[in-house]
Wavefront OBJ file of the C-alpha trace (Angstrom):
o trace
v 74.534 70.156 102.798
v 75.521 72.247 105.770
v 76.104 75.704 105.290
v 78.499 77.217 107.904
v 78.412 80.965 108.032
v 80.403 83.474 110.420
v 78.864 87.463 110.556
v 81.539 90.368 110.817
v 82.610 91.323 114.297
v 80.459 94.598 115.060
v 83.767 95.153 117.077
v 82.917 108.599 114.566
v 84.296 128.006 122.036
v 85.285 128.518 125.383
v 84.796 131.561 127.722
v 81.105 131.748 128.521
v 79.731 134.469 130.665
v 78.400 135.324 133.812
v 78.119 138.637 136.150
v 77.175 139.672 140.014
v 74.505 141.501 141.001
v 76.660 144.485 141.710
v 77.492 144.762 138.115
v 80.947 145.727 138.683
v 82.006 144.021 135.731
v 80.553 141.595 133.210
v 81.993 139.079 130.689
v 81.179 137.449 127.247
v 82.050 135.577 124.259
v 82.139 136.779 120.932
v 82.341 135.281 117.560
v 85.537 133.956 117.489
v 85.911 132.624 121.028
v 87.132 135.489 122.567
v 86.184 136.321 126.233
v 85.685 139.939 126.796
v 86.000 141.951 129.824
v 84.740 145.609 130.338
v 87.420 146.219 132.628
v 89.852 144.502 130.102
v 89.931 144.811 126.754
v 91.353 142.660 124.651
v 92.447 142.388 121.109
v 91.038 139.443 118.783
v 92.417 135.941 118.997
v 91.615 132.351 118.280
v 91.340 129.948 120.791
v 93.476 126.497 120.302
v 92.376 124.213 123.559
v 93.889 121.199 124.033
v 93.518 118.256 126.486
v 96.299 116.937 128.719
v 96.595 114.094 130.564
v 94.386 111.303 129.985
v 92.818 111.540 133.730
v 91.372 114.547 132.799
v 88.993 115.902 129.660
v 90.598 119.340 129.830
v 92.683 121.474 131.442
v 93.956 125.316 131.266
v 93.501 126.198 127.427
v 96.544 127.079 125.619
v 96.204 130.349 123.865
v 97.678 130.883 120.294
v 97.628 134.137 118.411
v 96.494 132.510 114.883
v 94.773 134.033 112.171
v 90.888 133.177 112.220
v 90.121 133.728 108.481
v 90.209 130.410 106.286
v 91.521 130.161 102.674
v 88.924 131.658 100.483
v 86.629 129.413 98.528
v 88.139 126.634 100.833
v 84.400 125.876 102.082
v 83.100 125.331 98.051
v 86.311 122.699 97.429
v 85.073 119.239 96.577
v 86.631 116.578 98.286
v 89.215 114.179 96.898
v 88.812 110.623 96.468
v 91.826 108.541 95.675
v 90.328 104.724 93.298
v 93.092 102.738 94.251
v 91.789 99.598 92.507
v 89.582 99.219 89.332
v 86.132 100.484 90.256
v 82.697 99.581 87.454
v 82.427 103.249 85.594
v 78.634 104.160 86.660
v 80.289 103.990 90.369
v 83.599 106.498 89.339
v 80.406 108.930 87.236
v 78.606 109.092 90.797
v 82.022 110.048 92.109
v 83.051 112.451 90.178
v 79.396 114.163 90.396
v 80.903 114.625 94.099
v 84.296 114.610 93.935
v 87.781 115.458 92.762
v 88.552 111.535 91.584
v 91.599 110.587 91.217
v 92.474 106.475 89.833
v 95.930 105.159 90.523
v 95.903 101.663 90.078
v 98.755 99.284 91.430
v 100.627 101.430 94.114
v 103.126 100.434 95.827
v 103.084 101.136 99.138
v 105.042 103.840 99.255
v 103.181 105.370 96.689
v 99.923 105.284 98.578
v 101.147 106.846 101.508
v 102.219 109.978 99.651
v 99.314 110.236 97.902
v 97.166 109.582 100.626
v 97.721 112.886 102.560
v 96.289 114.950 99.581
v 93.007 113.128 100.047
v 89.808 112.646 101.773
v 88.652 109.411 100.862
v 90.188 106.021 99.436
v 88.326 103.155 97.770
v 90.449 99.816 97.133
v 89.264 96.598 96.890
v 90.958 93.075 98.187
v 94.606 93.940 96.705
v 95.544 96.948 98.424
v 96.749 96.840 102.447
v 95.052 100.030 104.117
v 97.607 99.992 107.091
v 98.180 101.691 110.324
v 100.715 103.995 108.480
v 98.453 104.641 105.689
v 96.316 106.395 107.979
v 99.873 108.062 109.389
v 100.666 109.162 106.747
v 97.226 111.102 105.895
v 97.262 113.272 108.573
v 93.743 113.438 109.969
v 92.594 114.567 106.300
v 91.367 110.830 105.401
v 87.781 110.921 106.370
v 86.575 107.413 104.786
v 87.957 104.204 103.237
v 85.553 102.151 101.023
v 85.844 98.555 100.119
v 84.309 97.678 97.193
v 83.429 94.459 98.361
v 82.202 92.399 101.863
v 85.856 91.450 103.244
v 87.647 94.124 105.024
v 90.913 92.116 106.269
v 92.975 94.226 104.183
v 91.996 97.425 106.458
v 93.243 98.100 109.673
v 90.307 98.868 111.679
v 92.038 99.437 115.059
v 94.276 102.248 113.293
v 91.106 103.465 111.672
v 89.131 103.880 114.298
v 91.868 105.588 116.346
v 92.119 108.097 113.721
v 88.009 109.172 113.130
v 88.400 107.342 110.109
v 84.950 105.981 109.025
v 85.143 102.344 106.888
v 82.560 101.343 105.068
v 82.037 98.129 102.298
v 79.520 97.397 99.944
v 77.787 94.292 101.392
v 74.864 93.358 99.522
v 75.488 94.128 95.286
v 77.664 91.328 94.740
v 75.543 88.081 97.608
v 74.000 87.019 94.139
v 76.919 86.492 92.284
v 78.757 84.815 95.352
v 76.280 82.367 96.376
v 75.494 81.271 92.650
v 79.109 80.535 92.189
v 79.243 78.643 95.715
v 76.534 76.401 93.677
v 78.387 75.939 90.839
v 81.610 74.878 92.522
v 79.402 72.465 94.800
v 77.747 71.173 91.574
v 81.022 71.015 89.820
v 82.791 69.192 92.200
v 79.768 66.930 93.310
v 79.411 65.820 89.626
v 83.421 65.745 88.713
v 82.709 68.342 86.160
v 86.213 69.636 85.529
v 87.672 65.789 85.814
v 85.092 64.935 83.172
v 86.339 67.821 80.658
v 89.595 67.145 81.419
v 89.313 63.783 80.941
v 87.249 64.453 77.294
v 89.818 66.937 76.443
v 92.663 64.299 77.257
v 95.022 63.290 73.787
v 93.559 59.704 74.224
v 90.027 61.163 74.438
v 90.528 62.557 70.713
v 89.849 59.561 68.908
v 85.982 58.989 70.482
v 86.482 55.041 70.431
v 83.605 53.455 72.915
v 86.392 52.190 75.363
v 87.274 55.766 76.070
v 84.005 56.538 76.607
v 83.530 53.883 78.820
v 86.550 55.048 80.644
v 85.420 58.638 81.253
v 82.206 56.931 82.135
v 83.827 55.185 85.135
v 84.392 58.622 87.210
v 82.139 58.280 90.301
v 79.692 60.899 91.163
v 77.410 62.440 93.851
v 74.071 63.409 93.545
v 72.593 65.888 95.428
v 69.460 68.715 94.897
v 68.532 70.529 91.827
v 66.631 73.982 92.224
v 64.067 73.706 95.474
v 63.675 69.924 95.833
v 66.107 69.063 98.193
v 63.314 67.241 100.455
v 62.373 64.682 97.532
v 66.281 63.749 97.423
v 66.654 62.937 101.076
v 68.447 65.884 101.741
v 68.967 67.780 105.067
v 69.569 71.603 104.593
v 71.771 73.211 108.155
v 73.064 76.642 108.305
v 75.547 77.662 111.729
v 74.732 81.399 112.080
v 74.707 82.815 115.230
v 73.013 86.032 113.564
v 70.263 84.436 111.330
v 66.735 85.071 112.027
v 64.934 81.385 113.019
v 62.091 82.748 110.898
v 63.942 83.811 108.209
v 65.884 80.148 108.337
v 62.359 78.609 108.168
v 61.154 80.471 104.931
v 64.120 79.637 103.406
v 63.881 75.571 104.595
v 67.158 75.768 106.836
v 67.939 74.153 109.840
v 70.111 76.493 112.573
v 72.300 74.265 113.844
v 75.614 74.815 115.964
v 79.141 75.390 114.491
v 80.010 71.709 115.944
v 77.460 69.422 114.581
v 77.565 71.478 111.322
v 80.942 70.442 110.587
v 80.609 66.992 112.292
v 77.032 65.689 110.174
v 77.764 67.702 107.022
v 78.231 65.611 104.075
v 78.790 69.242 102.151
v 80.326 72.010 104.113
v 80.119 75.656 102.461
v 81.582 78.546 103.824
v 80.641 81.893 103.859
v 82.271 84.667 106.374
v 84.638 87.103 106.347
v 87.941 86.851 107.445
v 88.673 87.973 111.147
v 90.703 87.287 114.632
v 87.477 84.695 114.797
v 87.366 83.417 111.921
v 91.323 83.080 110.999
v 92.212 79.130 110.111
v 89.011 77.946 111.569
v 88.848 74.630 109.371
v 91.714 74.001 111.133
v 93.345 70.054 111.727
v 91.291 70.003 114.725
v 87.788 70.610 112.938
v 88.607 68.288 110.240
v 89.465 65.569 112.506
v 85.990 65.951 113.618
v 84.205 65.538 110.149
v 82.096 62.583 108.362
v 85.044 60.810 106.357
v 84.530 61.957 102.455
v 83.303 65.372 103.411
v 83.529 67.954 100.557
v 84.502 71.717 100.911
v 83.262 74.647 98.786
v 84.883 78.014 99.687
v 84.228 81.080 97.980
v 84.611 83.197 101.290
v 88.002 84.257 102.212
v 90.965 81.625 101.813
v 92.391 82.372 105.852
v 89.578 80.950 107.077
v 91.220 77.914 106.110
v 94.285 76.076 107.374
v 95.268 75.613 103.767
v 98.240 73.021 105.226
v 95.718 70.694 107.380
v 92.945 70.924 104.484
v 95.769 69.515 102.212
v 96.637 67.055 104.807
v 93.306 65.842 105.308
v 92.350 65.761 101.438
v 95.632 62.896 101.510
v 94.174 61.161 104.682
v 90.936 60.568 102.944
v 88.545 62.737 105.748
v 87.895 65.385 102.777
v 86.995 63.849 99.374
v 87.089 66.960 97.539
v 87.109 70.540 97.786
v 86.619 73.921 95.538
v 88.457 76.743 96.468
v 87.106 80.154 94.492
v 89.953 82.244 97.382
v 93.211 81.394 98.920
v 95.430 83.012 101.621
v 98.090 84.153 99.535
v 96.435 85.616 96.041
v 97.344 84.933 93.627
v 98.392 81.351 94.976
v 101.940 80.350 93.752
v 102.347 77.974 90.860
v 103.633 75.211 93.104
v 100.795 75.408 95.371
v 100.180 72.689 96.705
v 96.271 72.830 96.591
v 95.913 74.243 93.213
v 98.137 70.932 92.068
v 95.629 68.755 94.100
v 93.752 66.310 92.158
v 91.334 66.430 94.597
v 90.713 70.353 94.371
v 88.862 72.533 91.616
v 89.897 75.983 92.055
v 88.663 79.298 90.613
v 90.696 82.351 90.888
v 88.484 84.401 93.028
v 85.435 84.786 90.789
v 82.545 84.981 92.886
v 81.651 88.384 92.502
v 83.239 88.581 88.755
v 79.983 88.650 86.694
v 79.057 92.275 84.839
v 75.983 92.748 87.382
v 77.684 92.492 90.536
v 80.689 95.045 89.565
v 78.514 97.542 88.592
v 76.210 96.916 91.445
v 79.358 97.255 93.851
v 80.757 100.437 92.690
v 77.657 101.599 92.618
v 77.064 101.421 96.096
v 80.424 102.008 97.045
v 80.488 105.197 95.951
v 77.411 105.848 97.177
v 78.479 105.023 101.028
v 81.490 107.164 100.440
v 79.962 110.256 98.867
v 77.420 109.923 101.829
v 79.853 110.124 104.685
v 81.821 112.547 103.429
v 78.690 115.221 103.271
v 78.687 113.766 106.860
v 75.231 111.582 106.837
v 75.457 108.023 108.876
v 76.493 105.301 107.092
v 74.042 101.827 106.837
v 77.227 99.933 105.552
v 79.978 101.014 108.284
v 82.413 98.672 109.171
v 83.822 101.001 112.381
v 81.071 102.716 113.569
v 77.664 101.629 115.144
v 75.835 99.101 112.992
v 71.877 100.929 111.959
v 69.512 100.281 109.345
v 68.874 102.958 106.924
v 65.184 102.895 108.003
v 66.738 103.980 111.708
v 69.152 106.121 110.791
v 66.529 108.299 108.712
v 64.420 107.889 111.872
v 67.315 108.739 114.459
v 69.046 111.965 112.258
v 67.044 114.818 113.922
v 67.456 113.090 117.447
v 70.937 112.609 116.138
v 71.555 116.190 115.677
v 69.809 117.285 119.126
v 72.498 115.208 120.798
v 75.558 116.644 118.977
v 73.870 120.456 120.075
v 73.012 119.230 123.675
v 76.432 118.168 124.353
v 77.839 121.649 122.544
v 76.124 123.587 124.697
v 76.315 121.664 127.849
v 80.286 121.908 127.247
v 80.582 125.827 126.434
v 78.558 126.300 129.964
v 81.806 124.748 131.902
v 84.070 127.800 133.703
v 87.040 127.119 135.564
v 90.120 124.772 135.153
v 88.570 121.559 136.671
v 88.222 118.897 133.569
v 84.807 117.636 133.022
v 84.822 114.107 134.307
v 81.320 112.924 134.215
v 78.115 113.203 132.012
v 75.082 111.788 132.133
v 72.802 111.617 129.825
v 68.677 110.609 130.093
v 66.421 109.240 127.109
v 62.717 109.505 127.756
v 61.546 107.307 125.475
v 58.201 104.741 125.123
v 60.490 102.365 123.327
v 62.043 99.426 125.470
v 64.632 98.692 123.262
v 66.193 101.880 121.979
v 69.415 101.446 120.844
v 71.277 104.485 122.232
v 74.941 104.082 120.394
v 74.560 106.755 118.157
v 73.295 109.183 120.367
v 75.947 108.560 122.690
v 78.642 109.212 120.115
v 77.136 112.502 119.018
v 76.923 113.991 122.529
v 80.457 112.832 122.943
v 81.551 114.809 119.776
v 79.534 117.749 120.933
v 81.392 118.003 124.013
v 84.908 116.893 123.082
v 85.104 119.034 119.811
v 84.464 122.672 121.302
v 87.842 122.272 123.319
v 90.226 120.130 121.820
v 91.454 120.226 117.919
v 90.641 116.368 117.826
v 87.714 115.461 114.819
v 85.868 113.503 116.292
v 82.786 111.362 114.525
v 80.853 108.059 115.099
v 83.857 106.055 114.404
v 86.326 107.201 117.436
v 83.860 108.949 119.842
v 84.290 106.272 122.524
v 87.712 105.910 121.927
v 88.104 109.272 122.108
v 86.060 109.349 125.717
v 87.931 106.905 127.059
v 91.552 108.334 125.749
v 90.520 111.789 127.763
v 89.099 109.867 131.145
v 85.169 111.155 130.071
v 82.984 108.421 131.546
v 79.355 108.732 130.241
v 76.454 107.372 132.109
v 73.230 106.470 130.300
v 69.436 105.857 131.403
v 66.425 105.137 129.544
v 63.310 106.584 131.517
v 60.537 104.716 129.890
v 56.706 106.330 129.046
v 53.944 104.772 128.689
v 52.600 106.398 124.984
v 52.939 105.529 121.123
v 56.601 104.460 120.321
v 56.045 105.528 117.208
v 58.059 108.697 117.930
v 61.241 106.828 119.254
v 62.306 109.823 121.677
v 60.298 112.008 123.995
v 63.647 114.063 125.001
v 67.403 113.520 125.683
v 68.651 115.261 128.733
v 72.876 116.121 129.160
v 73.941 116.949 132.970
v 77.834 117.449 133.593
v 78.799 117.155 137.196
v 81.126 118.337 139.386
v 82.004 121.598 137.251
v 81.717 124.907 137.888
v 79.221 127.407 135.316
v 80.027 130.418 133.300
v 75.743 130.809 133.086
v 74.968 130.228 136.792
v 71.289 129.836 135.804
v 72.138 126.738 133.763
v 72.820 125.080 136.981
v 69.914 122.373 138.452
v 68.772 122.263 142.295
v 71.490 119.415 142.586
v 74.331 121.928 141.258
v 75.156 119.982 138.008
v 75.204 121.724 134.440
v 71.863 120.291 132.946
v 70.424 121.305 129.351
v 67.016 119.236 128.058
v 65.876 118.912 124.091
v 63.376 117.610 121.869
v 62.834 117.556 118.240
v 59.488 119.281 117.090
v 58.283 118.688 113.524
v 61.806 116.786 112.930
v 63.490 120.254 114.385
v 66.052 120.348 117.446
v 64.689 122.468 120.039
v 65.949 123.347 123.187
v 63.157 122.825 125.649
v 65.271 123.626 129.157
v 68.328 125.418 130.530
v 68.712 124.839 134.555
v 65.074 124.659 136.306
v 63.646 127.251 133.696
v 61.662 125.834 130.892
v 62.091 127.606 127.266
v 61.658 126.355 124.025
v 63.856 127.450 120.721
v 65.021 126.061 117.544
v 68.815 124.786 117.605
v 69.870 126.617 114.474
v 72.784 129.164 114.451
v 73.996 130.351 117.616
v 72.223 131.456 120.368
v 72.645 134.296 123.363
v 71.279 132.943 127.150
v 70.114 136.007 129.330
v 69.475 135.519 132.797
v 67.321 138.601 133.768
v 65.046 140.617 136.312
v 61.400 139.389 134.913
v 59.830 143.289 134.220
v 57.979 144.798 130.913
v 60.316 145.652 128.296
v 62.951 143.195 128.169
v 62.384 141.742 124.497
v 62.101 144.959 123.094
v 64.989 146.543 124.788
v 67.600 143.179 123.602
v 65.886 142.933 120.072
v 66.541 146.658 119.507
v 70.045 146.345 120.510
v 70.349 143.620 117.603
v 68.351 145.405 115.455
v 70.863 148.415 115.592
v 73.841 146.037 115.108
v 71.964 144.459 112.018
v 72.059 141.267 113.886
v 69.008 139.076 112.848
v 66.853 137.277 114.973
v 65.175 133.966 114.248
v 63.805 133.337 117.583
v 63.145 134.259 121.373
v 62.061 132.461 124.040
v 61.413 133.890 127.868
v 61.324 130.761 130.427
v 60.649 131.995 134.407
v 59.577 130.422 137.901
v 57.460 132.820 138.513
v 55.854 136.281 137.439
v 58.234 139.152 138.584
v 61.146 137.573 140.068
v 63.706 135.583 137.470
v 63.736 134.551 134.105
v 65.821 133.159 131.308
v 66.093 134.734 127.840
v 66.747 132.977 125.030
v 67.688 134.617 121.689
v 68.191 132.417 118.239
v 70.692 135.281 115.565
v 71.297 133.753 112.146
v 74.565 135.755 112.746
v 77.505 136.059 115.939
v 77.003 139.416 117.253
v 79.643 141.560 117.062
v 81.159 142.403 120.938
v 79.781 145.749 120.990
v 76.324 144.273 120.708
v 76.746 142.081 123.575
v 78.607 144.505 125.757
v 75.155 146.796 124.926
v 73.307 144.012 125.532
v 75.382 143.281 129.154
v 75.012 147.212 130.181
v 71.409 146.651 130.688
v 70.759 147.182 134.290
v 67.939 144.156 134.382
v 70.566 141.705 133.020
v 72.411 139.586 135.373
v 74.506 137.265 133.573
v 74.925 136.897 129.679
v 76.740 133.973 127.133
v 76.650 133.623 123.722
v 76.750 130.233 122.464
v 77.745 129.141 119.135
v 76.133 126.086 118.044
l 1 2 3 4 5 6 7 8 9 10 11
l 13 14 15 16 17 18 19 20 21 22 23 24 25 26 27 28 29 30 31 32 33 34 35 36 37 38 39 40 41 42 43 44 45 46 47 48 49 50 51 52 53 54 55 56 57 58 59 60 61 62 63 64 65 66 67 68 69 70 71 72 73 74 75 76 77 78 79 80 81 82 83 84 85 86 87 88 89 90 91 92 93 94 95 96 97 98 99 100 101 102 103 104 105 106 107 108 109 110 111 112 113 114 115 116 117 118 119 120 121 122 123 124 125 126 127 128 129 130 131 132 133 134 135 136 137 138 139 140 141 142 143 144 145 146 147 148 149 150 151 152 153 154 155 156 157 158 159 160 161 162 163 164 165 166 167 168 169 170 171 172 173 174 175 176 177 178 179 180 181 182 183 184 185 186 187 188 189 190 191 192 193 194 195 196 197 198 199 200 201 202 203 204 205 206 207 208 209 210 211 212 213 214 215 216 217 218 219 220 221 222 223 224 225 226 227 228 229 230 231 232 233 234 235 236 237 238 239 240 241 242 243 244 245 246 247 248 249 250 251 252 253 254 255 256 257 258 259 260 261 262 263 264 265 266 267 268 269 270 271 272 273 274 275 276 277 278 279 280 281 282 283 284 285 286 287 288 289 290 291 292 293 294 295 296 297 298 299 300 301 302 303 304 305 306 307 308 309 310 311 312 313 314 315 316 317 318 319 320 321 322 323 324 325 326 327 328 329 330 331 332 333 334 335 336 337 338 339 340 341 342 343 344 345 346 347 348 349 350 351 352 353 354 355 356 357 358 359 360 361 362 363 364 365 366 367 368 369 370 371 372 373 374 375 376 377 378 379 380 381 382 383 384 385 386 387 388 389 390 391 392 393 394 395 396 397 398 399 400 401 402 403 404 405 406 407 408 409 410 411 412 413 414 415 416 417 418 419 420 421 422 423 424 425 426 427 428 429 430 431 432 433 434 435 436 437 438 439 440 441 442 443 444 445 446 447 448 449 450 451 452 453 454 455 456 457 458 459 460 461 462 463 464 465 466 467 468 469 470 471 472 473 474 475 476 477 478 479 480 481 482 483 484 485 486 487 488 489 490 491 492 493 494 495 496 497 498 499 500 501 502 503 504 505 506 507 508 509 510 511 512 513 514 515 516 517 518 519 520 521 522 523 524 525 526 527 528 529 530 531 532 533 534 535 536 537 538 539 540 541 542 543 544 545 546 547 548 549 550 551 552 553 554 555 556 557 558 559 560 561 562 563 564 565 566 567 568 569 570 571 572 573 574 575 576 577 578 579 580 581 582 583 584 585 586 587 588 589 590 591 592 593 594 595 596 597 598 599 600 601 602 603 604 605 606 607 608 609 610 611 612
């Protein structure tokens, strides 16, 4: 028996501050984005900043007078989650633990786009088509779409991914139930099972004379393995997987063998893959005219991976004996198909996950995917977004969030109207093979989100990049420790831009902010040449100041007055006496007073307030 099997393609503040020496005038941010001058005053606005052209990240913000309050109680909603397709009840009680859950089975697809832009999540199975205006017609509020199931051909991925829409499947509850019923189809057809009760069941069958029996008894038959003795039947076990593990295929007593002398040796070809550009029709004329004459098919994948018209062509010519199809291209098939009326063919209609274990275990974790993303944590099972074990992902999240806050930072340190062009970002790291993806899509939505009104998550953060001409450059500087920690730090630099927080600049005139994470804690380890080191939690105010006595005390009692709370403060300098860089953690955004108090102090030469 030769097993062919395809994988998935692995196709989600502005105004910063700086002053001369001659303290003629200083500037700042404040808590909603406003930049403040002491020679002009100005009243309180929010900040919309949008990107222009694609050859450039940003341009000139666009101001809009808008109200800066939200809805209240909007931040204690729960999120809505539209079942579009039957879903196992111990999956819909997780959801509605979560959610708002709403089921509407057997929309039309008209239906579903209305519906869709009052929600936040859709879960659907194989029947309904998740299409490029589905994800139109939400709006931007769709945040995930969960197929309960492997196969995702019924979801437009391009359109998803374009529009920070996270996909994600349930993979792994229903393998059991699939594979056993690949067996029983193989078994079925290799012993002429349904023939045989067909044949029994048969008005001439009723009257159990001998001759009938002998004539049932005349229906030819194949033997093949039963349970894990394939070797004492003279069988040869191959598997075409261009993902398996060879050590994995030797446990199980495989052979990896190549797609083409799968199909062309195979006395039993099984298929298991989901359907994709790759995979589309490919048992195709040309592949069967390659196979051992008498060749049987077993299918319990997805029926387009089959050219349904050359399989029935070659079932007449005699190259396929048989074949059981479990899944067709057009479900359900039409009476008159031509396949299901086969002699030749034993079909099911699409029950290889159907048993009570596997529906439970896929809504199950379903909802469990879904309810995940939408608090926002990484996804094991996403379809659109970098591929991680769970094991990495818990490994990666603090690193994860140091990225996001690097590249948030970095960003809210760029003055002028020149768009920011380049980044480049540095891992120092004692692992050779750190896989950098997710990293590299969190700095991306750190810097992206802080001046445009674009979302932008794991799913569409290169896109995104690319869309805005952002080119990110990456390098691994390797150290020679434990891996076991997989980062030492992750270093941002943007070049070419100007800085509202001239200290923040390096010797080679780039922006350049450094991290680590400390007992699973961002920290931010380095602004410019000076070294500091604070938690990244709340926001945070940068001082660039003459190094003298006093200089804590006189900031912290400026906060302490405005009933601003500080978690943290952190003094990095060159040397005693000359310059240094003050770094103040506030569980709170000072009010403008504060840091026009804070500005006033003759010592201070530049100030910023940074909301993280």
């Amino acid at each position: 028996m030769a097993s062919l099997k395809t994988p998935s393609l692995k196709t989600p503040p502005l105004s910063l501050s700086s002053k001369s020496l001659l303290r003629s005038s200083f500037s700042a941010t404040f808590p909603n984005n406003i930049r403040f001058s002491r020679s002009q005053p100005q009243s309180h606005r929010s900040l919309t900043v949008n990107a222009t052209a694609p050859g450039s990240f940003f341009k000139k913000p666009t101001v809009a007078a808008t109200p800066t309050s939200s809805s209240p109680g909007s931040a204690s909603k729960k999120p809505t989650v539209l079942v579009a397709e039957k879903l196992g009840e111990a999956g819909l009680a997780l959801l509605r633990h979560h959610a708002n859950v709403e089921c509407s089975y057997n929309l039309s697809p008209e239906e579903l786009r209305v519906k869709i832009a009052h929600c936040d999540a859709l879960i659907v199975r194989s029947a309904t088509k998740v299409n490029r205006a589905v994800f139109e017609s939400s709006g931007g509020r769709l945040k995930v779409v969960g197929r309960a199931g492997v196969g995702i051909d019924n979801v437009d991925l391009a359109a998803a991914t374009e529009h920070g829409c996270l996909v994600v499947n349930a993979p792994t509850a229903n393998t059991v139930a699939a594979a056993e019923h690949g067996i029983a189809l193989l078994t079925a057809m290799a012993r002429n099972v349904a023939q045989a009760d067909a044949s029994v069941k048969s008005e001439e069958q009723i009257c159990w004379c001998i001759p009938c029996w002998e004539k049932a008894c005349r229906l030819r038959f194949r033997e093949g393995w039963i349970g894990s003795s394939p070797a004492s039947q003279g069988t040869r076990d191959a598997c075409s997987d261009p993902y398996a593990p060879a050590d994995l295929a030797r446990v199980i007593g495989v052979e990896l063998v190549g797609l083409k002398e799968a199909i062309t040796t195979a006395d039993f070809i099984s298929l298991h893959m989901p359907l994709t550009p790759a995979t589309s029709k490919m048992l195709n004329a040309e592949a069967f005219a390659k196979m051992k004459k008498g060749v049987r098919i077993v299918n319990v994948a997805r029926g387009g991976v089959i050219d349904e018209d050359a399989l029935w062509r070659a079932l007449n010519g005699g190259i396929v004996a048989q074949a059981a199809l479990d899944v067709f291209t057009e479900e359900p098939p039409t009476k008159d198909n031509k396949l299901v009326q086969h002699e030749k063919v034993t079909v099911t209609p699409h029950l290889g996950a159907s048993t009570m274990e596997a529906q439970e275990g896929v809504a199950i974790e379903i909802a469990e995917a879904v309810v995940g993303a939408l608090k926002g944590e990484l996804a094991a099972t996403a379809v659109n977004a970098p591929m991680v074990p769970a094991e990495v992902l818990n490994e990666l999240k603090p690193y994860v969030e140091l990225a996001e806050k690097l590249g948030r930072l970095a960003v809210q340190l760029v003055a002028g109207g020149r768009g920011v062009k380049t980044v480049k970002v540095s891992y120092t790291s004692s692992r050779a093979d750190l896989d950098t993806r997710l990293l590299r899509a969190m700095i991306t939505k750190g810097i992206i989100e802080p001046i445009c009104n674009i979302y932008v998550n794991l799913v569409n953060a290169d896109y995104t990049a690319k869309q805005r001409g952002l080119r990110i450059t990456e390098e691994c500087i390797h150290l020679d420790s434990s891996p076991e920690c997989p980062l030492e730090s992750i270093k941002v630099q943007i070049a070419n831009v100007e800085s509202k927080f001239a200290s923040s600049k390096s010797e080679a005139g780039d922006i350049r902010v450094e991290g680590q994470v400390k007992y699973r804690i961002p920290h931010l380890t380095k602004v410019g040449s000076f070294e500091v080191d604070v938690s990244l939690e709340g926001s945070i105010i940068l001082c660039r100041q003459v190094d003298q006595p006093g200089m804590i005390g006189k900031v912290g009692s400026i906060l302490g007055e405005e009933n601003v709370n500080v978690s943290f403060m952190s003094v990095g300098r060159i040397a005693p006496r000359t310059h240094a860089v003050m770094v103040i953690g506030v569980d709170e955004p000072p009010r403008k007073e504060s840091l026009k108090r804070i500005g006033e102090i003759p010592a201070i030469e530049e100030l910023v307030f940074l909301k993280l």
